[in-house]
N, C-alpha and C positions, 0 to 999 in steps of 0.2 A: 928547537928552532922550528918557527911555521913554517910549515911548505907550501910553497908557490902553488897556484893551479895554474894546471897546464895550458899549455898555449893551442892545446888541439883537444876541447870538450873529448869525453867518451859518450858515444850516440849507445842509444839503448840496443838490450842484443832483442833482432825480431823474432827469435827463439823463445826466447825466455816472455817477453811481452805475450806472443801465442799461449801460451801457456797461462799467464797468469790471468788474460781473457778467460780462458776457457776455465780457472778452479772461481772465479766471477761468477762466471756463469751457470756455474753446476750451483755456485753457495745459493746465487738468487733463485734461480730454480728450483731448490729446495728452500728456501723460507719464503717463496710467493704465497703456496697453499694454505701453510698455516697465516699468513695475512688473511687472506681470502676466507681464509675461515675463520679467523677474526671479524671479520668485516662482514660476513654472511651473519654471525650472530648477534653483532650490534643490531645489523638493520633488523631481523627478525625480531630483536627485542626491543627499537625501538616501535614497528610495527604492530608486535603484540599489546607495548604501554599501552599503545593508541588505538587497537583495538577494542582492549578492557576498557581502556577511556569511556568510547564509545557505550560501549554495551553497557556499562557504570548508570550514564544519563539514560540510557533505553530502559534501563532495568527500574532505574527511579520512577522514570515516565510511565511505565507498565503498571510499576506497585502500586501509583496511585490510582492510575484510572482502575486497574484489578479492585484495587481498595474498596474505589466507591462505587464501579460497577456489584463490588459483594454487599455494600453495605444497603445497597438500592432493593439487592435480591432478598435478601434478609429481610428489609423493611415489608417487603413483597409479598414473601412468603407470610412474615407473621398478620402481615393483612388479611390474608388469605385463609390462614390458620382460625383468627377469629369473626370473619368476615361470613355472611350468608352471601352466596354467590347471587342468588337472583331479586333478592329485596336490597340488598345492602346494610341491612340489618345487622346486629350482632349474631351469632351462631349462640349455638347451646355449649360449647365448651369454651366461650367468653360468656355467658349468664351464668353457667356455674360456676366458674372464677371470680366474676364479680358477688357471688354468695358470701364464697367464702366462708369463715365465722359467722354465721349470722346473729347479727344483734336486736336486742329489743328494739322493736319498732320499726322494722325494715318489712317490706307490706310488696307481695309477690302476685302477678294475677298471672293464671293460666289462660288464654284464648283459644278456641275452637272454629271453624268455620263449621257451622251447619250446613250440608249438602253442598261440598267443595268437590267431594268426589264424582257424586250425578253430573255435574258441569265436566269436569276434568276425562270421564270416560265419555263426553258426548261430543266437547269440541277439541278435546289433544292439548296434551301436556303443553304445547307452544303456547294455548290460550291459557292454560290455566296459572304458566306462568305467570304473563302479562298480567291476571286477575290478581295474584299474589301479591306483584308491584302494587296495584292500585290499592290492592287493603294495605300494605306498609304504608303506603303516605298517607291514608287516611287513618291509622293509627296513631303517625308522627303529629299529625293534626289535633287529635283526638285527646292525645295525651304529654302535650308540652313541657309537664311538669316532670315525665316519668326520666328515673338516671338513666336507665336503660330500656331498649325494645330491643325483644330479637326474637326470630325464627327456628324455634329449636327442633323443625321437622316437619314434613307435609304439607298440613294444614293448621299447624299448632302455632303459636305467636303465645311471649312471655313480656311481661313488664313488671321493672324493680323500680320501688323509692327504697331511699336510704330514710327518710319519714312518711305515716302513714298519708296518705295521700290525699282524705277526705272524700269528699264528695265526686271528685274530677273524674275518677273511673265512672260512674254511672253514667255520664254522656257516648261511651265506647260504643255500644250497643244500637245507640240511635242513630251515627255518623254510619254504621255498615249497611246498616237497611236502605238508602237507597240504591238504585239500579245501576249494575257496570255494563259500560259497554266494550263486550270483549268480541270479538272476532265478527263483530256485524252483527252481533245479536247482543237484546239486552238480558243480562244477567241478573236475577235476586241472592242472596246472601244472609245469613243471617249469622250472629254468634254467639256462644254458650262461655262464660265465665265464671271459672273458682276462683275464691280471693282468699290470699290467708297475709297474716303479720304474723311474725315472730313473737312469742314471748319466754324469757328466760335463752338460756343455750340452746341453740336447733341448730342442728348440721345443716347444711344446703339439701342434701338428700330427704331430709327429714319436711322439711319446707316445701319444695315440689314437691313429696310423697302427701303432705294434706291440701297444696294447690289442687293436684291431680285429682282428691276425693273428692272437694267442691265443684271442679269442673263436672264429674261424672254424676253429681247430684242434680244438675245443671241440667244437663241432658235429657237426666229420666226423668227430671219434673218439666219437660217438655221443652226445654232448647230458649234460644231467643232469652237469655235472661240471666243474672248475677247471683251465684252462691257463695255468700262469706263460710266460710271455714266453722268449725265448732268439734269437740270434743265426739259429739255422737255419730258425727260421721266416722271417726276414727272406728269407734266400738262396731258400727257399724260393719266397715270392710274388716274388723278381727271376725265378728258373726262368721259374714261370708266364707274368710280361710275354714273357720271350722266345719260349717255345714259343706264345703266342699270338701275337703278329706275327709269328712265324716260317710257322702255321697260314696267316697272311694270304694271306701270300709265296705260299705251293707251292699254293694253291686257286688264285691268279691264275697263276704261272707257271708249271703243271703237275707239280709235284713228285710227285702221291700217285697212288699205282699198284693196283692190289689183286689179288692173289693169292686160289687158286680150291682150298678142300680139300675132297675128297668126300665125301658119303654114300651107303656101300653097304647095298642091299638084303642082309642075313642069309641069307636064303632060299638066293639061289643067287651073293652075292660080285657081282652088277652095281650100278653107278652107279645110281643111282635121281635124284641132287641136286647142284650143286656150292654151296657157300657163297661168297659172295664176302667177303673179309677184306681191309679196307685196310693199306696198307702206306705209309709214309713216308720217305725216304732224302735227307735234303738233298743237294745236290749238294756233293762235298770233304768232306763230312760223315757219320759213323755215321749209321745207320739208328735210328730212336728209336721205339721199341716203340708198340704201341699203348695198352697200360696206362699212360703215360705222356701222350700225346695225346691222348687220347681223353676224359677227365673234363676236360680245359682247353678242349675243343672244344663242350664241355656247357655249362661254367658260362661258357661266351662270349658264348652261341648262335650261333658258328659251327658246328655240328652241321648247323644247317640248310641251311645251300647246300653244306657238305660231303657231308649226305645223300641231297641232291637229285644230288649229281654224281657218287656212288656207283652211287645209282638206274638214270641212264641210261645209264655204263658199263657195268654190269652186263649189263640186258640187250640192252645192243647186242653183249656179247661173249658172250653164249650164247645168239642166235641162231642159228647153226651147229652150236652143240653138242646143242641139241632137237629142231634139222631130221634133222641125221643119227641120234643115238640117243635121243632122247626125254627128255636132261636138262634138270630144271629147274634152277634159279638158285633162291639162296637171299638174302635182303639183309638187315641189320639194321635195323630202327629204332628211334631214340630219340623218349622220349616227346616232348621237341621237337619234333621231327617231327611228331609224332601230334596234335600239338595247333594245326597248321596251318592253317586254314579250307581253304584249296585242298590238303591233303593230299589227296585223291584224285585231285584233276585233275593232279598231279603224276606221282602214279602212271598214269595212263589215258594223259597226255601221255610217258614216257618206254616204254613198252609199243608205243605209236600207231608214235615213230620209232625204234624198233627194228625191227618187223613183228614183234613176240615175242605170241605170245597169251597173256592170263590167266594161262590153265592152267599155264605155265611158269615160273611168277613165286610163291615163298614168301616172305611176307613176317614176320619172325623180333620178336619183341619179347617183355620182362622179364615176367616174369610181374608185378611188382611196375607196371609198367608200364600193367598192360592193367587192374588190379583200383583202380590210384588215377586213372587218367585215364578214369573211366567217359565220360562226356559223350562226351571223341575219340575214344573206344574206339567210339562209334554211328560212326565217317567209317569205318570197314572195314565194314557192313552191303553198303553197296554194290558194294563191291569183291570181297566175297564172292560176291556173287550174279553179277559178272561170271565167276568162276573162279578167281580170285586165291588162295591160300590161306593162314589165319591159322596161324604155329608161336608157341607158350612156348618161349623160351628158358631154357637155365639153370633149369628148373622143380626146385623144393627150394630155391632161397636165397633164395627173398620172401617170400610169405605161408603157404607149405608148407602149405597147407587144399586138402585134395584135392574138399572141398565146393565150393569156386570153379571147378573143371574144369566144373561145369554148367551156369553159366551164362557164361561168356563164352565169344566167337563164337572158338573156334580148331579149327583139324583136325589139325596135327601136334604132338605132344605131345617135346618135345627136354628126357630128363633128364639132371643136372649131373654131373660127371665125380665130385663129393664121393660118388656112391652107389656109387661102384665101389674107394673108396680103398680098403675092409680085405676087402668080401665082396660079391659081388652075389646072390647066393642068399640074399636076406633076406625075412623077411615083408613090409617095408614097398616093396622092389622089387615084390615078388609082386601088393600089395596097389594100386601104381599101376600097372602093367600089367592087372592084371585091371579096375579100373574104366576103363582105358583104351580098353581089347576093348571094355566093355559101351555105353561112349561113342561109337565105332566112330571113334577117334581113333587116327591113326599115332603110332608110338613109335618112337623113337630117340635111343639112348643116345650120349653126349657122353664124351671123353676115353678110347675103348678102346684099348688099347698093349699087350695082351697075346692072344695065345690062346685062352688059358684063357678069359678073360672074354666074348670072345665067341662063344664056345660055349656056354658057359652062359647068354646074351641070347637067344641062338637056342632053346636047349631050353624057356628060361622064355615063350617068345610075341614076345620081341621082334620090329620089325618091321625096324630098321635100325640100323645104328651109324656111327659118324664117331669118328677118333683117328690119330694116328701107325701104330697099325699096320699100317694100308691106304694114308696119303699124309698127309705134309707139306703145306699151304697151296704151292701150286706157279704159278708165271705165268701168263698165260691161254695164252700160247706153249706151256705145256708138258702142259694141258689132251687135249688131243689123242692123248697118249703113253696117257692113262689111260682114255680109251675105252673102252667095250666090254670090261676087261679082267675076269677073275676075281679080286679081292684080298683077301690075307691071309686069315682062318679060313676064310672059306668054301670054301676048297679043299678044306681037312681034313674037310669035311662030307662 
């Protein structure tokens, strides 16, 4: 049976209600936090989506411009890499990359600026840059056909065909010659060219190695002008290597000897001088001239310990020949030498251990010598004043300016055997003897081999002469025979 509900509700107990408030209240209490910490790590992760979002498209954004800010840099660099900074030119390690293998018929010229440097030490690298510029566009001018131009140092400029080129290089040479105007002043220019092609396999190395010979052929045959290439230049620079290690050789193991030709006083046929002249003879081997040794002994600078050993040969072996009759020794120097800081103490020091004085010692140099090495040319003030005495050699084949006889520091005046080849009874003989006198500078004349000739040196004022027809260059052993002797013309006097 259902039961009725009552006719008086039961009201809830305020007890019990209190209570079930408060286990509410503790339950909510305790699961707020972990809400809260729910909800603290959504937002955080939906913040952080939206971060990375962020940073997703910056990062993109970044990569690219990084990208092609690198790829700009790169470009930059390898510009730079093959790029000559001040011509715009190609550099030398894009010329030798463009070698490469070189193949038949790929035709290389080396360039030189003649007297880039005289410019460059007198108005400043800043001008000499600027000049640099102007010979690259007038090379771009000059040679339109060429695959490449570049600058592969200083004063050096290269140009490649990938075919021989013809004729089109020969106009290079004419396009430099006129005037730059660099820093306010007009500049001259001039330039020296080797040319070589390819034939058969040639390294790149091998290729500028015979450029470089023709250039240097270029030079010594007087600049301003085109050397194609050829086999005998090669043989050539092998010569060279040899005669200079050769040079090595006989400086350490004693090879080189020097032979003693005199100069006679005019007057009355006596020695006044001996010159000493080196001599070289390998052992088992021909004798090898000195026109031959002597320029490889230059461009070595073995000149210099050669000179030095010359030096104290010398007058260790005309000591005897001054004590007994009054000669002096005569010695060359190269401007090498001259250019020595201790060139004097060299000389003081091989004078010291001889016991030779001063006064017994001529020391011989180029005329060309004494007028481009002013600055060395002040290391003989001293030497002068000790007694030593300054000779021109060979005078007539350097600067032929008899205006320069005034001022530099020389006392014996030595002219070239070229004044005697057709006449010596010339005005311009006349004309260097006479301001010779007036300079109060000894004369004597080089290469006499006749009679005749020196008679007439003698009638014109001459004060001495030297030639075959008083003595051959003779040993120091044979020194002795010619002593004292009266030789050749002046007998006949």
């Amino acid at each position: 049976m259902r039961r009725k509900p009552s006719p008086h509700p039961r009201r809830p107990d305020p007890g019990a209600l209190a209570g079930a408030v408060v286990v509410f209240g503790l339950a909510f209490a305790a699961m707020v936090p972990g809400v809260l910490r729910q909800s603290s790590s959504l937002f955080a992760a939906v913040v952080a989506l939206g971060a990375a979002g962020v940073a997703g498209v910056l990062v993109r954004r970044r990569s690219r411009a990084s990208s092609a800010t690198r790829r700009g840099l790169e470009r930059a660099l390898r510009e730079r890499a093959t790029r000559d900074p001040v011509t715009g030119l190609a550099n030398r390690a894009r010329c030798t990359a463009a070698l490469g293998g070189p193949r038949p018929g790929l035709t290389v010229a080396l360039l030189d600026l003649d007297g880039f440097k005289e410019v460059n030490d007198a108005l400043g690298h800043d001008a000499g840059d600027a000049l640099l510029v102007e010979v690259a566009a007038r090379l771009r001018a000059a040679l339109p056909g060429a695959d490449l131009l570049a600058r592969l140092g200083d004063d050096e400029f290269a140009a490649v065909w990938r075919t021989p080129p013809g004729a089109s290089v020969d106009g290079v040479l004419q396009r430099l010659r006129p005037a730059y105007a660099v820093a306010g002043r007009q500049v001259h220019l001039t330039g020296s060219v080797g040319l070589v092609t390819a034939t058969g396999q040639r390294t790149s190395a091998e290729l500028l190695r015979d450029a470089g010979l023709a250039l240097d052929a270029a030079k010594l045959g007087g600049k301003d002008r085109i050397v194609r290439f050829d086999a005998g230049l090669r043989d050539a620079a092998d010569r060279h290597r040899e005669l200079a290690a050769g040079l090595r050789r006989a400086l350490r193991e004693g090879e080189l000897t020097l032979h003693y030709q005199p100069v006679v006083r005019l007057a009355d046929g006596r020695i006044t001088a001996v010159e000493a002249l080196l001599r070289w003879h390998p052992p088992g081997g021909e004798p090898i001239p000195p026109a031959a040794f002597i320029p490889v002994a230059e461009a070595t600078g073995l000149i210099v310990p050669i000179g030095r050993w010359v030096l104290r040969r010398a007058c260790a072996e005309a000591r005897e020949w001054h004590e007994r009759d009054g000669i002096a020794v005569t010695v060359n120097v190269a401007a090498h030498q001259l250019r020595e800081p201790d060139f004097a103490d060299d000389v003081r020091a091989a004078l010291d251990a001889a016991g030779l004085p001063p006064a017994a010692l001529v020391l011989e140099l180029t005329e060309s010598a004494l007028v481009r090495e002013a600055e060395a040319t002040a290391r003989l003030a001293p030497l002068r004043a000790d007694g030593v005495r300054i000779a021109i050699d060979d005078f007539g084949t350097g600067y032929s300016s008899l205006a320069y006889l005034v001022h530099l520091p020389v006392d014996v005046l030595k002219i070239d055997r070229a004044f005697l080849a057709s006449a010596v009874d010339t005005p311009l003989m006349r004309a260097i003897l006479q301001l010779a006198a007036g300079l109060s500078l000894q004369t004597v004349a080089e290469g006499v081999e006749t009679e005749a000739q020196a008679a007439t040196l003698r009638a014109l004022g001459c004060d001495g002469a030297q030639g075959y027809l008083f003595s051959r260059p003779v040993p120091a052993g044979e020194v002795p025979r010619l002593r004292g002797l009266e030789l050749g013309a002046a007998r006949a006097g």
